[in-house]
Biopython code that builds the backbone (N, CA, C, O; Angstrom):
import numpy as np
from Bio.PDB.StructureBuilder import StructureBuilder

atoms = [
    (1, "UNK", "N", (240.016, -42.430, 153.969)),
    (1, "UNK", "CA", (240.420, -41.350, 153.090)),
    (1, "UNK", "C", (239.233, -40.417, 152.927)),
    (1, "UNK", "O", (238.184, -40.855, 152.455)),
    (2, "UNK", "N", (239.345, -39.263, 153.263)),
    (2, "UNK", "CA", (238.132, -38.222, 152.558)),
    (2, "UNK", "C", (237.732, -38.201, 151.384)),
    (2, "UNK", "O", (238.568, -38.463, 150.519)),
    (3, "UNK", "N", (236.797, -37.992, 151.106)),
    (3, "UNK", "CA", (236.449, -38.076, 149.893)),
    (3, "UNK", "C", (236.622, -36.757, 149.075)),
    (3, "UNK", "O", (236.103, -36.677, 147.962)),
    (4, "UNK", "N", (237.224, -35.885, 149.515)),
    (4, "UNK", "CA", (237.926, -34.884, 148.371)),
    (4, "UNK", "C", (239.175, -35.604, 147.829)),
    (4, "UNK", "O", (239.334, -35.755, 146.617)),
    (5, "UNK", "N", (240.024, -36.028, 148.706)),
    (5, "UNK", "CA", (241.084, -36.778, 148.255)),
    (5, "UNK", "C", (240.998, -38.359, 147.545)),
    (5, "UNK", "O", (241.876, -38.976, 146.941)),
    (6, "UNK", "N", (240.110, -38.605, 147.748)),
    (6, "UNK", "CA", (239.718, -39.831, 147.161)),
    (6, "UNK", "C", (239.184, -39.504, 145.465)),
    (6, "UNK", "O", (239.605, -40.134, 144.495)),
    (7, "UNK", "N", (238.311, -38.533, 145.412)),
    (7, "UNK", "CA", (238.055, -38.211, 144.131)),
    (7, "UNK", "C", (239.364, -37.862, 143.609)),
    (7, "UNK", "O", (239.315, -38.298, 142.459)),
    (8, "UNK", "N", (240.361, -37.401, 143.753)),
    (8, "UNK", "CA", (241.462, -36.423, 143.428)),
    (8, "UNK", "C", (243.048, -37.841, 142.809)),
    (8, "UNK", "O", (243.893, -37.803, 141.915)),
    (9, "UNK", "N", (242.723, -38.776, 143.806)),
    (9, "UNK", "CA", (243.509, -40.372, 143.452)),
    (9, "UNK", "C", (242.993, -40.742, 141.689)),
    (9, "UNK", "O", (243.557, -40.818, 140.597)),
    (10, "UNK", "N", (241.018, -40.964, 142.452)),
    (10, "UNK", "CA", (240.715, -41.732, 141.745)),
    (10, "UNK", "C", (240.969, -40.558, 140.123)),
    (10, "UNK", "O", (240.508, -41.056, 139.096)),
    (11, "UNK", "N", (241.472, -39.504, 140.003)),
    (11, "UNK", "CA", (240.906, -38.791, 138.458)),
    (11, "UNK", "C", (242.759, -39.214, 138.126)),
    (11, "UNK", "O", (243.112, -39.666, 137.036)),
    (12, "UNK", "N", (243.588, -38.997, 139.101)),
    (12, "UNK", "CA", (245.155, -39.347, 138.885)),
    (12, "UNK", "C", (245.110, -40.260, 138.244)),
    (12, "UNK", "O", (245.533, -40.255, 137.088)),
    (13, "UNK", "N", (244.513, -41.444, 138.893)),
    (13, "UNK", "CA", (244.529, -42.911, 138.699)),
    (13, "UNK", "C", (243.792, -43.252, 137.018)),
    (13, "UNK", "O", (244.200, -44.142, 136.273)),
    (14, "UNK", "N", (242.784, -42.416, 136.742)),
    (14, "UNK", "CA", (242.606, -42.892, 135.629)),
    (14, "UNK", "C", (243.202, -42.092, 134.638)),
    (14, "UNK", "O", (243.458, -42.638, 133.566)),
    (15, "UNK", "N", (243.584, -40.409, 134.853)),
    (15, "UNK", "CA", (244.877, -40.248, 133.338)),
    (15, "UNK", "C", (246.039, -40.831, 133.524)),
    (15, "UNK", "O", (246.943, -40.487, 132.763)),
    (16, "UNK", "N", (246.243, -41.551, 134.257)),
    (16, "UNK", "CA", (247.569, -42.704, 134.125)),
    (16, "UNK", "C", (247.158, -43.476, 133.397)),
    (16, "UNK", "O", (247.839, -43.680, 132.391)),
    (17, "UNK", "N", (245.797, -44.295, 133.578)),
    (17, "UNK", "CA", (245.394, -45.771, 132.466)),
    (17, "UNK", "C", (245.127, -44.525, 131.422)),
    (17, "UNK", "O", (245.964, -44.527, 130.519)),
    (18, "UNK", "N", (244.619, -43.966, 131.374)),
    (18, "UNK", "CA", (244.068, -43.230, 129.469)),
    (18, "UNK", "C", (244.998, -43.238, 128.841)),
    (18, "UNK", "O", (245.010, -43.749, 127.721)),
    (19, "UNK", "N", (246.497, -42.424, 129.631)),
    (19, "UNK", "CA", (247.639, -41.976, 128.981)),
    (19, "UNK", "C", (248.821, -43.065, 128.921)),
    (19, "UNK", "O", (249.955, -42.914, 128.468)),
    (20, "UNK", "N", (248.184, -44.315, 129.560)),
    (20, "UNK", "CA", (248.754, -45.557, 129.150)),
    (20, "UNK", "C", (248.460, -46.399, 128.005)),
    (20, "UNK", "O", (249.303, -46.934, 127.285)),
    (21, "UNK", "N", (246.986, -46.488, 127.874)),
    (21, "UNK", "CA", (246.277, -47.015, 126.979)),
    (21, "UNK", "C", (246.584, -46.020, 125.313)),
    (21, "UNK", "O", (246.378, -46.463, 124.183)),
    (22, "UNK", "N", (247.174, -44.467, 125.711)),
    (22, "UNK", "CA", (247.089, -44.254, 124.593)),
    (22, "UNK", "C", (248.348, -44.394, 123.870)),
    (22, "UNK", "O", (248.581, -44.463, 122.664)),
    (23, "UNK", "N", (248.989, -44.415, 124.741)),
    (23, "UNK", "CA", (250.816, -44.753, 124.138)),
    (23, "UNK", "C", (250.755, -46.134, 123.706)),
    (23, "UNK", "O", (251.603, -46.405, 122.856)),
    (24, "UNK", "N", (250.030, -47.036, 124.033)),
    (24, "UNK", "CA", (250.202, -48.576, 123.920)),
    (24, "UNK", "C", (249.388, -48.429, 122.297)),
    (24, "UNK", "O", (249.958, -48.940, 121.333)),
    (25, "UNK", "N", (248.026, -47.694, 122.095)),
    (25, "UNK", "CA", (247.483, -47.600, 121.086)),
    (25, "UNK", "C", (248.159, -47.089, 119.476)),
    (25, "UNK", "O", (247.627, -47.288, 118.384)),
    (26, "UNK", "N", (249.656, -46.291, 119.782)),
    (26, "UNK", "CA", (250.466, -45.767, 119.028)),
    (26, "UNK", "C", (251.772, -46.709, 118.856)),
    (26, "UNK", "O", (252.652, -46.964, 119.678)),
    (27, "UNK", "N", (251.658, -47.016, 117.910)),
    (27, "UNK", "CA", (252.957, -47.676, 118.041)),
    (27, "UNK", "C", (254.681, -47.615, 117.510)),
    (27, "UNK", "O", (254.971, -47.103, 116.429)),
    (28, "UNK", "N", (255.322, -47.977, 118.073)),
    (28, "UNK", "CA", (256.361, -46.939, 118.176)),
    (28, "UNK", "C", (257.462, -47.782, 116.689)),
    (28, "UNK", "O", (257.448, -48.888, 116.148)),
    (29, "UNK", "N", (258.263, -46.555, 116.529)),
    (29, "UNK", "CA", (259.582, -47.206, 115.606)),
    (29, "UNK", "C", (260.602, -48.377, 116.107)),
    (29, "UNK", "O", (261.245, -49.022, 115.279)),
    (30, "UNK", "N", (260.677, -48.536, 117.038)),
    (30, "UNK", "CA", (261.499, -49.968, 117.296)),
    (30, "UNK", "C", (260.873, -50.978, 116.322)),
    (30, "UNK", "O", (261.549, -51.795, 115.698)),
    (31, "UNK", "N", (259.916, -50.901, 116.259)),
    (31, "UNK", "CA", (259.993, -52.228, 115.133)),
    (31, "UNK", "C", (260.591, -52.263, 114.080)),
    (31, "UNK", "O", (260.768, -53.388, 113.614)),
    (32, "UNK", "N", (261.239, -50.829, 113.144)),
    (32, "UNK", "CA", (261.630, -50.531, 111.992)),
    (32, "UNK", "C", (263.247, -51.568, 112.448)),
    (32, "UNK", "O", (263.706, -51.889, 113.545)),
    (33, "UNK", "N", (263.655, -51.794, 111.235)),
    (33, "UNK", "CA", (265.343, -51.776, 111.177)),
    (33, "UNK", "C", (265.907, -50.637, 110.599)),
    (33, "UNK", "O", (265.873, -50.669, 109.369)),
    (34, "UNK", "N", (266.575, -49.327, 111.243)),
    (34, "UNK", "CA", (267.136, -48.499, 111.190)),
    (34, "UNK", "C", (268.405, -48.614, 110.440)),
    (34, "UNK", "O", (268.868, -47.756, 109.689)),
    (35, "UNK", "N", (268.947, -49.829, 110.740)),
    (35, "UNK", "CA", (269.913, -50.647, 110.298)),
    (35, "UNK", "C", (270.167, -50.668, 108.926)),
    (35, "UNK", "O", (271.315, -50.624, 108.483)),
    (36, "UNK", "N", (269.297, -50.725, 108.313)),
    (36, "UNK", "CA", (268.999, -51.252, 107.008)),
    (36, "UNK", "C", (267.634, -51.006, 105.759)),
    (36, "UNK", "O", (266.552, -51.524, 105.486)),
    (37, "UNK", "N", (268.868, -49.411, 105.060)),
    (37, "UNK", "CA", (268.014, -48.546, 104.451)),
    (37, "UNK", "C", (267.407, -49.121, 103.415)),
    (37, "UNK", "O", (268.131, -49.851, 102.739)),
    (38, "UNK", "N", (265.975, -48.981, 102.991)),
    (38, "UNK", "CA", (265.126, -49.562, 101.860)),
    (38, "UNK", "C", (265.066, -48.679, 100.793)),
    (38, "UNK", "O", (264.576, -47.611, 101.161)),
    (39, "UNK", "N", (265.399, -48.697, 99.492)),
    (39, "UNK", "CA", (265.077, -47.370, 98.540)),
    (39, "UNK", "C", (264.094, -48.149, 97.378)),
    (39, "UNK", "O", (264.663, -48.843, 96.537)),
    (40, "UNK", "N", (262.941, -48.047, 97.357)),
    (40, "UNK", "CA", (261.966, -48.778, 96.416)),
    (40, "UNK", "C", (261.449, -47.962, 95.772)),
    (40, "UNK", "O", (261.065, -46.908, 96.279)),
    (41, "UNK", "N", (261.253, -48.339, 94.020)),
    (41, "UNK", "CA", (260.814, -47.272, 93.377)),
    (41, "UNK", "C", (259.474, -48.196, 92.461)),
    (41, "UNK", "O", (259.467, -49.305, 91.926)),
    (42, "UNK", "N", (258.639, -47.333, 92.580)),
    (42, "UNK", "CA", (257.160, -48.288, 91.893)),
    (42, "UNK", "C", (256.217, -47.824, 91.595)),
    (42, "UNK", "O", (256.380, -46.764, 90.991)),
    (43, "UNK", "N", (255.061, -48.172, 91.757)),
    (43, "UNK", "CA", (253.944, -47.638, 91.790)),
    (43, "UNK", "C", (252.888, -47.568, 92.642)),
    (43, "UNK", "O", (252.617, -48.619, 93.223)),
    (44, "UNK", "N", (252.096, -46.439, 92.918)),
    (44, "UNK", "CA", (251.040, -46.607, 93.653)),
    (44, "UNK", "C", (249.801, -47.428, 93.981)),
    (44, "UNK", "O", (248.905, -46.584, 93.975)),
    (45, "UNK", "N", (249.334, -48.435, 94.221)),
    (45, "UNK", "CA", (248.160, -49.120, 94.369)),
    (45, "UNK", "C", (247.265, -48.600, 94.849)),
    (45, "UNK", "O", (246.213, -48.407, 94.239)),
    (46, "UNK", "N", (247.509, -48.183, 96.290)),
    (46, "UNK", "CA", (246.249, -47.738, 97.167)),
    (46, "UNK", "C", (246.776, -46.946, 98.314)),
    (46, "UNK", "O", (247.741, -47.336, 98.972)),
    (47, "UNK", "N", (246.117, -45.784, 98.563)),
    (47, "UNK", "CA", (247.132, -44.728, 99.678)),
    (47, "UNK", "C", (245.298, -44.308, 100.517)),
    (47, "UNK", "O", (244.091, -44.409, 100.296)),
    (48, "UNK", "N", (246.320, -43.802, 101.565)),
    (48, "UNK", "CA", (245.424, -43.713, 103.088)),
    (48, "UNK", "C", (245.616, -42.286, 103.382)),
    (48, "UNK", "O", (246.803, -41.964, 103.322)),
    (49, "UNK", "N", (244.816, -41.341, 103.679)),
    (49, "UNK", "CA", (245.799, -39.961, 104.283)),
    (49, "UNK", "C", (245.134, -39.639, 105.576)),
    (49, "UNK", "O", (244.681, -38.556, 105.947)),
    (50, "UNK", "N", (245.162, -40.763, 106.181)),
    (50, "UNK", "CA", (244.556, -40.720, 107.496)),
    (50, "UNK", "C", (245.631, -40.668, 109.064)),
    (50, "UNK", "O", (246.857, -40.769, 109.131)),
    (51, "UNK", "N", (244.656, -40.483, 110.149)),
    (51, "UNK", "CA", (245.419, -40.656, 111.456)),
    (51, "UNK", "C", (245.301, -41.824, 111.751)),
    (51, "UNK", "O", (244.339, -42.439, 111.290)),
    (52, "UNK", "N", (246.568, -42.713, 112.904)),
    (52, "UNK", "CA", (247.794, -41.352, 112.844)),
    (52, "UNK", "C", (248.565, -41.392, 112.090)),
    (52, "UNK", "O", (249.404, -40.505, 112.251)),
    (53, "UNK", "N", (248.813, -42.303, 110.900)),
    (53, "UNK", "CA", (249.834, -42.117, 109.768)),
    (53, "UNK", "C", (249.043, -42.628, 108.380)),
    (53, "UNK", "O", (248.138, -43.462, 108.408)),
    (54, "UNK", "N", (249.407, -42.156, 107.485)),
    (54, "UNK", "CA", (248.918, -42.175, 106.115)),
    (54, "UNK", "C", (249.906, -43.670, 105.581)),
    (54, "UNK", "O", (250.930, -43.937, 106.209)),
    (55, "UNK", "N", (249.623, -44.233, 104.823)),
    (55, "UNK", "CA", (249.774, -45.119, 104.086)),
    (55, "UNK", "C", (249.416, -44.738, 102.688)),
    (55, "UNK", "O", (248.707, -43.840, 102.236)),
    (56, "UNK", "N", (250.667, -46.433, 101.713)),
    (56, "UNK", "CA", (250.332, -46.509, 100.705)),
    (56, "UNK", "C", (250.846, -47.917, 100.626)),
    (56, "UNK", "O", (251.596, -48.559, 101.362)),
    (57, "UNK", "N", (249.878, -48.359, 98.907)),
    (57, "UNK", "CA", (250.460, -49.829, 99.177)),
    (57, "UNK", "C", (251.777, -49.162, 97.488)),
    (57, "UNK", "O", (251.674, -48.394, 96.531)),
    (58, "UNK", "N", (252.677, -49.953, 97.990)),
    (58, "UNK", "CA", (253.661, -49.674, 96.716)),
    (58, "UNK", "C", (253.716, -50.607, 96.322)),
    (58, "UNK", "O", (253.945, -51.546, 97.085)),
    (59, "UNK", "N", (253.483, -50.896, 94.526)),
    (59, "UNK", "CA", (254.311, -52.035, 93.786)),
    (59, "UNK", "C", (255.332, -52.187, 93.300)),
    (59, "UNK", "O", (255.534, -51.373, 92.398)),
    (60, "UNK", "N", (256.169, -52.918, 93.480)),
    (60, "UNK", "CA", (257.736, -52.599, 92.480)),
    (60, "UNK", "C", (257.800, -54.114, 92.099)),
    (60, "UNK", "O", (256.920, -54.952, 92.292)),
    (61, "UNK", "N", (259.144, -54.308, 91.460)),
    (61, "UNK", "CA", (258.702, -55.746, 90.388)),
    (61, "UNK", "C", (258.686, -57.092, 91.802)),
    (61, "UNK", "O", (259.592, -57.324, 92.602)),
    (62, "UNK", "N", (257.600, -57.636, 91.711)),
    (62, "UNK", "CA", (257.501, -58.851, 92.386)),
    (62, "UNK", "C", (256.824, -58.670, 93.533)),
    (62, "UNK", "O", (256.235, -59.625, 94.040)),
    (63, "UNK", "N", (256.806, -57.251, 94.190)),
    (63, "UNK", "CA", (256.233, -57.523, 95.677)),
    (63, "UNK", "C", (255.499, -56.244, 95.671)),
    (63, "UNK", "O", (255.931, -55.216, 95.149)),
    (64, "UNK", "N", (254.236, -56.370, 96.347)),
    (64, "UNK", "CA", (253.422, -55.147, 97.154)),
    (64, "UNK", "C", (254.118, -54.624, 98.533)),
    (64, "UNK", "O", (254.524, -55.363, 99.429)),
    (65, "UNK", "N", (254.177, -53.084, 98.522)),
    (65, "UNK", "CA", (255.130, -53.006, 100.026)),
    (65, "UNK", "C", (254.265, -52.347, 100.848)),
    (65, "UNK", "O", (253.926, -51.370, 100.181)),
    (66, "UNK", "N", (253.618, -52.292, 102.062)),
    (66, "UNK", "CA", (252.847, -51.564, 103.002)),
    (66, "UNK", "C", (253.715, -50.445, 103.509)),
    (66, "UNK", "O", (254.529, -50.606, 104.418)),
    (67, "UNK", "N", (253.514, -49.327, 102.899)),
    (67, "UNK", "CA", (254.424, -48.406, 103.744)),
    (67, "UNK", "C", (253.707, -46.984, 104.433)),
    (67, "UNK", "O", (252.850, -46.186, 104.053)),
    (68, "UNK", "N", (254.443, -47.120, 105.493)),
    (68, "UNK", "CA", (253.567, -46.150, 106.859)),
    (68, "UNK", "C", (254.220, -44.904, 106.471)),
    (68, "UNK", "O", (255.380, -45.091, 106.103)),
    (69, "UNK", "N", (253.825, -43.668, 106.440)),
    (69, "UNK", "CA", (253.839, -41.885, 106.227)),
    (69, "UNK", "C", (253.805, -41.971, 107.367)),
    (69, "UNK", "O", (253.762, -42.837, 108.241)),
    (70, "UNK", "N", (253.848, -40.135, 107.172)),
    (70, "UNK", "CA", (253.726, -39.415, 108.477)),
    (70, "UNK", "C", (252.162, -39.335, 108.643)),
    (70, "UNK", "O", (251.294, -39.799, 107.904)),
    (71, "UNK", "N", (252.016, -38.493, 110.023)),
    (71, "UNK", "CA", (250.699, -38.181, 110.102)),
    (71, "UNK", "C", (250.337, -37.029, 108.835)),
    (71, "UNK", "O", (251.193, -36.308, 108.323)),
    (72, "UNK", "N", (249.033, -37.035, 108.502)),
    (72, "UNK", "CA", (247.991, -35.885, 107.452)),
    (72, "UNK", "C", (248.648, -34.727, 107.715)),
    (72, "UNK", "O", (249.563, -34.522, 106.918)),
    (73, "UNK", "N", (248.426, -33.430, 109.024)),
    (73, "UNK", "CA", (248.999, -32.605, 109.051)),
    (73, "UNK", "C", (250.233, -32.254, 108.863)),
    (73, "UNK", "O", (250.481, -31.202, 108.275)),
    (74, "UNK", "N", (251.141, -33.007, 109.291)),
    (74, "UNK", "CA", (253.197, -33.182, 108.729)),
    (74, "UNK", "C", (252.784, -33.344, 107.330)),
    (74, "UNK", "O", (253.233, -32.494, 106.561)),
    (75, "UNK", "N", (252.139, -34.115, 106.909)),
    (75, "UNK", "CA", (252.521, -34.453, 104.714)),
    (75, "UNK", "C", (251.822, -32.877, 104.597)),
    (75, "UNK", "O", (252.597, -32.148, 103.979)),
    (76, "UNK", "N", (250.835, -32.311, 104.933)),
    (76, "UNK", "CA", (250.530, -31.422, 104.096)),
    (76, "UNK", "C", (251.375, -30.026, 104.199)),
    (76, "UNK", "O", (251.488, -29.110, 103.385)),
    (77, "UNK", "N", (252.054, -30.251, 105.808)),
    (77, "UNK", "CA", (252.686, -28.869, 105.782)),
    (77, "UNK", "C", (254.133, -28.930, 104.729)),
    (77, "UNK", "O", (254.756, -27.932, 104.367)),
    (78, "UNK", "N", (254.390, -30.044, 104.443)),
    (78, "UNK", "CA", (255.864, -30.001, 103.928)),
    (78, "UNK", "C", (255.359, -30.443, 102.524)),
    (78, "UNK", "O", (256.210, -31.040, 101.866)),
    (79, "UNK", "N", (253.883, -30.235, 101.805)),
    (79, "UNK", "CA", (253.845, -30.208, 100.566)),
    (79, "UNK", "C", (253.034, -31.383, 99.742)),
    (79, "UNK", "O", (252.647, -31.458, 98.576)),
    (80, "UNK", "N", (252.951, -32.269, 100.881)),
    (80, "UNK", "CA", (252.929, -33.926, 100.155)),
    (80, "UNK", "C", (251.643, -33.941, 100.191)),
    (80, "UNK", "O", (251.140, -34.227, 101.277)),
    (81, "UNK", "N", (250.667, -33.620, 98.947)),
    (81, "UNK", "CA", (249.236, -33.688, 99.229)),
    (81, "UNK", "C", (248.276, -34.294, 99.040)),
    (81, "UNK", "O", (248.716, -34.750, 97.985)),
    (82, "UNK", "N", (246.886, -34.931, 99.138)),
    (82, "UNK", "CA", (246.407, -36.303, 99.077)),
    (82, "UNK", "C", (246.211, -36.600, 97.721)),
    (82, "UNK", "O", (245.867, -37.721, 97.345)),
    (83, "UNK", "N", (246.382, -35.794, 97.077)),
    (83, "UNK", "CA", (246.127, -36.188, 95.255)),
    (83, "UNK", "C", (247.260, -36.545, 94.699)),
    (83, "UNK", "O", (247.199, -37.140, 93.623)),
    (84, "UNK", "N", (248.857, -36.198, 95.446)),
    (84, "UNK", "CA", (249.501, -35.962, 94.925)),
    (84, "UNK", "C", (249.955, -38.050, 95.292)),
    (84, "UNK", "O", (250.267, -38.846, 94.407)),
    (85, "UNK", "N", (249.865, -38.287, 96.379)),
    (85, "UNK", "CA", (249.347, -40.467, 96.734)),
    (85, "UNK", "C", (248.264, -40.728, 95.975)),
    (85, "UNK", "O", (247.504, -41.548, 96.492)),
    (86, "UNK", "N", (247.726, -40.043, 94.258)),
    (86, "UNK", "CA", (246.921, -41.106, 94.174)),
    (86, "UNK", "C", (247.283, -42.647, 93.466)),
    (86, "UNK", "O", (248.480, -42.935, 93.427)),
    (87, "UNK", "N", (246.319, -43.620, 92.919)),
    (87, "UNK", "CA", (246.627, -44.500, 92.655)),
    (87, "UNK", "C", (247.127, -44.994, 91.341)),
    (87, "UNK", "O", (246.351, -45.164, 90.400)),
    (88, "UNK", "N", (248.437, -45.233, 91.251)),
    (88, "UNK", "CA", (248.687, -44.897, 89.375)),
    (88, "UNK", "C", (250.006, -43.810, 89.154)),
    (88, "UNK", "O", (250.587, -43.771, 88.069)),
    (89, "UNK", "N", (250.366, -43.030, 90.178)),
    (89, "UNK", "CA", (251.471, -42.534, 90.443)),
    (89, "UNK", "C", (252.695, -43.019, 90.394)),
    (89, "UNK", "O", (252.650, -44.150, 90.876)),
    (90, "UNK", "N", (253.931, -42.711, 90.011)),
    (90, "UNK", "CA", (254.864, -43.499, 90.312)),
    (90, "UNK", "C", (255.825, -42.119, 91.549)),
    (90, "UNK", "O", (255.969, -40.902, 91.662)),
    (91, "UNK", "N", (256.311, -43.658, 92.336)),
    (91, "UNK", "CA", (256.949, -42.705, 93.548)),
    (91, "UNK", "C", (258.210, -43.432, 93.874)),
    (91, "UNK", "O", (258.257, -44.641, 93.646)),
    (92, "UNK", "N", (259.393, -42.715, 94.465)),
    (92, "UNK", "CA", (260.283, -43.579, 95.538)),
    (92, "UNK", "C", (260.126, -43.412, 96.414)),
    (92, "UNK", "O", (259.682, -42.311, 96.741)),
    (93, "UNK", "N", (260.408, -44.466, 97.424)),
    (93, "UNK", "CA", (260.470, -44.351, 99.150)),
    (93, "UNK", "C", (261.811, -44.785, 99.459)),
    (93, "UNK", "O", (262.474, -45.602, 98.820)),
    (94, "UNK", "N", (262.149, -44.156, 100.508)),
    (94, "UNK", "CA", (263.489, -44.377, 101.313)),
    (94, "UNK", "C", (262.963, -44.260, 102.651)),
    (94, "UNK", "O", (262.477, -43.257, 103.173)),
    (95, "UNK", "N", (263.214, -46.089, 103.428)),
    (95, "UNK", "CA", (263.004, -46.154, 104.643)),
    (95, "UNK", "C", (263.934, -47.264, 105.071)),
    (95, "UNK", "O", (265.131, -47.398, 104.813)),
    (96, "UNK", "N", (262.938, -48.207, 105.946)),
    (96, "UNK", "CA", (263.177, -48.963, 106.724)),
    (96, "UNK", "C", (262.096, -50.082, 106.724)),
    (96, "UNK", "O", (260.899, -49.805, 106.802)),
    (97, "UNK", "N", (262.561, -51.356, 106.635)),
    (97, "UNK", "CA", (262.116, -52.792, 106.554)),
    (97, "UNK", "C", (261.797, -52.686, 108.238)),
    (97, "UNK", "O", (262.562, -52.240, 109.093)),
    (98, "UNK", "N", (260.320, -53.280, 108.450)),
    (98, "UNK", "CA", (259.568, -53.354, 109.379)),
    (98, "UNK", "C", (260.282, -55.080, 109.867)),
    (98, "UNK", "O", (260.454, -55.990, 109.056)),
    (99, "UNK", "N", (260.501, -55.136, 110.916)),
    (99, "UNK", "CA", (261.562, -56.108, 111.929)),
    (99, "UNK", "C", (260.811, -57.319, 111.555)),
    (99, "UNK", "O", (261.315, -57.745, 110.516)),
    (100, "UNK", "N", (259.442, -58.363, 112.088)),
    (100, "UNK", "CA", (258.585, -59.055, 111.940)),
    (100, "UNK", "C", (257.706, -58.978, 110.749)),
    (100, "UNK", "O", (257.141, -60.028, 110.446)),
    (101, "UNK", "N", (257.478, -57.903, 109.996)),
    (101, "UNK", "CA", (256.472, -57.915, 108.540)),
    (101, "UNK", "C", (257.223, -57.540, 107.692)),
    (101, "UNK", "O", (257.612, -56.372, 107.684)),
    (102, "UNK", "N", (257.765, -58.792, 106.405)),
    (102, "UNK", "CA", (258.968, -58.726, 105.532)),
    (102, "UNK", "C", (257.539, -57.547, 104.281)),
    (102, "UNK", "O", (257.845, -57.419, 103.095)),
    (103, "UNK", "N", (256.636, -57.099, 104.625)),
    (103, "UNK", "CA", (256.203, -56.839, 103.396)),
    (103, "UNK", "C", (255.667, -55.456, 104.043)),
    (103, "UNK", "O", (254.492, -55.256, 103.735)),
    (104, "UNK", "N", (256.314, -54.307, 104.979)),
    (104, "UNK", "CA", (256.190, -53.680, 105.759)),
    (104, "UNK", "C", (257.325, -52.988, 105.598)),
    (104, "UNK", "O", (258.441, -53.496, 105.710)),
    (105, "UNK", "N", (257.007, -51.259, 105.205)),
    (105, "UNK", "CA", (258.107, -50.567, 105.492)),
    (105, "UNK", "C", (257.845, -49.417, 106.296)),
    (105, "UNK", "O", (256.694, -49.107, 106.603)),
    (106, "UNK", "N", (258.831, -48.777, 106.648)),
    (106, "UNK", "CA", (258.207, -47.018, 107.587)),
    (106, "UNK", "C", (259.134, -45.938, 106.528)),
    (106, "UNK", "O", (260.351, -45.824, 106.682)),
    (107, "UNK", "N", (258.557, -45.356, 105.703)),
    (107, "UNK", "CA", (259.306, -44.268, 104.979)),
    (107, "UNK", "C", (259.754, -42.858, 105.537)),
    (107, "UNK", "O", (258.989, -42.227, 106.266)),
    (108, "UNK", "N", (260.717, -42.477, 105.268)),
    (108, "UNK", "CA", (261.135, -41.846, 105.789)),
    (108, "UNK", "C", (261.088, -40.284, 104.409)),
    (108, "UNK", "O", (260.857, -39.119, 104.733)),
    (109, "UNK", "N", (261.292, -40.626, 103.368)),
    (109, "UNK", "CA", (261.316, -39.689, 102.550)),
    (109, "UNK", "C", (260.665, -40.479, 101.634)),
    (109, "UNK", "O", (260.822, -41.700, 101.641)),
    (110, "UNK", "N", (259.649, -39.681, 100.512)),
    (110, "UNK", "CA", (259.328, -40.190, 99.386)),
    (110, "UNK", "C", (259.490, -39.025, 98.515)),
    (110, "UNK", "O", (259.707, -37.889, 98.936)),
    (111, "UNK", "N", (259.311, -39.542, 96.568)),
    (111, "UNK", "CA", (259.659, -38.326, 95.860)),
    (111, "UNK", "C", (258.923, -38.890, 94.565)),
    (111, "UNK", "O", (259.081, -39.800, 93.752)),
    (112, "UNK", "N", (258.123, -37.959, 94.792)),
    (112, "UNK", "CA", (256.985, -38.056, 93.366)),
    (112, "UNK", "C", (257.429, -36.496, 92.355)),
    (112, "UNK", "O", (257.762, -35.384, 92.766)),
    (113, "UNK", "N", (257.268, -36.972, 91.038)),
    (113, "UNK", "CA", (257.273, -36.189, 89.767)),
    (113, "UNK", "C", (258.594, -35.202, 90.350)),
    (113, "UNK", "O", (258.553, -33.972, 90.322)),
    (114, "UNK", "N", (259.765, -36.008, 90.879)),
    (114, "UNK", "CA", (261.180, -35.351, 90.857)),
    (114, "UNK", "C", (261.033, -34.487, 92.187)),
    (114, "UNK", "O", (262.002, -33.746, 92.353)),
    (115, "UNK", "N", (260.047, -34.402, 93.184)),
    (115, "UNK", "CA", (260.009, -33.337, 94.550)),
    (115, "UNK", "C", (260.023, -34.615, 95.632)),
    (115, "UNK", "O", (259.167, -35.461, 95.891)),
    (116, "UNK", "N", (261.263, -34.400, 96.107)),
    (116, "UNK", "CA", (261.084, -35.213, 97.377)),
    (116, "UNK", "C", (260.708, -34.355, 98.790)),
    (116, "UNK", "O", (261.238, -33.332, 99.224)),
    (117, "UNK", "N", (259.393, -35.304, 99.441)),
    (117, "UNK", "CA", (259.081, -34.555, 100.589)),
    (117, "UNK", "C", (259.965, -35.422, 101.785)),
    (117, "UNK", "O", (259.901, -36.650, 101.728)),
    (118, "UNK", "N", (260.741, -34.821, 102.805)),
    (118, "UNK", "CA", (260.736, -35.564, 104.257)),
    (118, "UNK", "C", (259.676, -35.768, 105.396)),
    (118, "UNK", "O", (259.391, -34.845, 106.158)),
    (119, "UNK", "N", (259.279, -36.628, 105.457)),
    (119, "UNK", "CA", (258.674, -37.212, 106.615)),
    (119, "UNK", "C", (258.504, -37.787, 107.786)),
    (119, "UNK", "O", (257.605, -38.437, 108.319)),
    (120, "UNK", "N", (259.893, -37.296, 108.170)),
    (120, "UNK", "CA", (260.056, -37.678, 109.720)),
    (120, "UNK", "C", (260.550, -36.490, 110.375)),
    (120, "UNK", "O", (260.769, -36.499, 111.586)),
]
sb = StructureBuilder()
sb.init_structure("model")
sb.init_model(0)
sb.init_chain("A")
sb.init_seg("    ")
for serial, (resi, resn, name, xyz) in enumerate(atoms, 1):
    if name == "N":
        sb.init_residue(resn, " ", resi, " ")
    sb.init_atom(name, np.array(xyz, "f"), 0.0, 1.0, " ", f" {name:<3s}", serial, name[0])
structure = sb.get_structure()
């Protein structure tokens, strides 16, 4: 093989692994149950407004819930802002029970002080 074409494989060959490695690094909604809508109303513990999705931990009576946001840029364009997740807040979420982690949700809408933002 020449080595123009050989360099030209080998750069193919590796944004295939990068752009493999980075989809594998993201992980996708199949794990949610779509199936089976969650509406939890509680309080804030501890919130994340980071990439690639923001978190919060929610309390409601008996259980802490891990629930995954959108990414930072989506919450802020549609309103949802990092003061507005702080800790001590009361919020609802409407999602989806994570398939394998009973203490795991993916929200789809939440609604603090009566404004619900969408997040998907």
């Amino acid at each position: 093989m020449k080595p123009r074409r050989a360099r030209a494989v080998f750069a193919a060959a590796a944004l295939v692994a990068l752009s493999a490695a980075s989809a594998a690094a993201h992980h996708g909604w199949s794990g949610y149950d779509a199936g089976q809508v969650l509406n939890l109303a509680g309080t804030i513990r501890d919130s994340g407004y980071e990439h690639p999705h923001g978190f919060l931990r929610l309390e409601v009576p008996g259980k802490v819930w891990w629930v995954v946001l959108s990414p930072p840029s989506r919450m802020e364009r549609r309103g949802l802002t990092r003061d507005m997740l702080a800790p001590g807040t009361r919020a609802t979420v409407v999602g989806y029970p994570h398939r394998n982690d009973p203490n795991e949700m993916r929200a789809e809408r939440i609604t603090i002080d009566g404004r619900t933002t969408e997040l998907r």
